[in-house]
Steps between C-alpha positions, in 0.01 A plus 500: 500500500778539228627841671527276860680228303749733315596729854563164661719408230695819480516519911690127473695627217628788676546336841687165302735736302578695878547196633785417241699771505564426886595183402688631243703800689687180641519623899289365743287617742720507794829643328613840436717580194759625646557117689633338181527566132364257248741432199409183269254405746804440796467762840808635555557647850488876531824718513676188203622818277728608840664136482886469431724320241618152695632286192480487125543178303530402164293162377503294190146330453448263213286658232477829706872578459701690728316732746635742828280485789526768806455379854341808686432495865392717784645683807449196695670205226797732453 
């Protein structure tokens, strides 16, 4: 009875930790990768690394200091 109760234990084990790292990959079932690209958690849309310089600005933010952002946009916002 113990070598029934252990196999059942190691069969959820195995199956929980599976299970997990689908979860864990961070793509669902219906998407392929090369759809979107996670970065910080945020999908960005396939082919941003092609996008073009639109505008650059400089900001001052309180405690932050000063900081230069890019605005990037595709064929289509140019």
């Amino acid at each position: 009875m113990k070598r029934v109760g252990f196999f059942l234990f190691a069969v959820l084990a195995v199956a929980g930790i599976v299970a997990h790292l689908g979860q864990a990959s961070g793509q669902s079932p219906g998407q392929s990768e090369g759809d979107s690209s996670p970065i910080y958690g945020v999908k960005i849309p396939a082919g941003y690394r092609d996008w073009q310089l639109i505008a650059v600005k400089q900001l001052h933010i309180p405690d932050k200091g000063d900081q230069l952002r890019a605005q990037l946009g595709n064929d289509i916002a140019v």
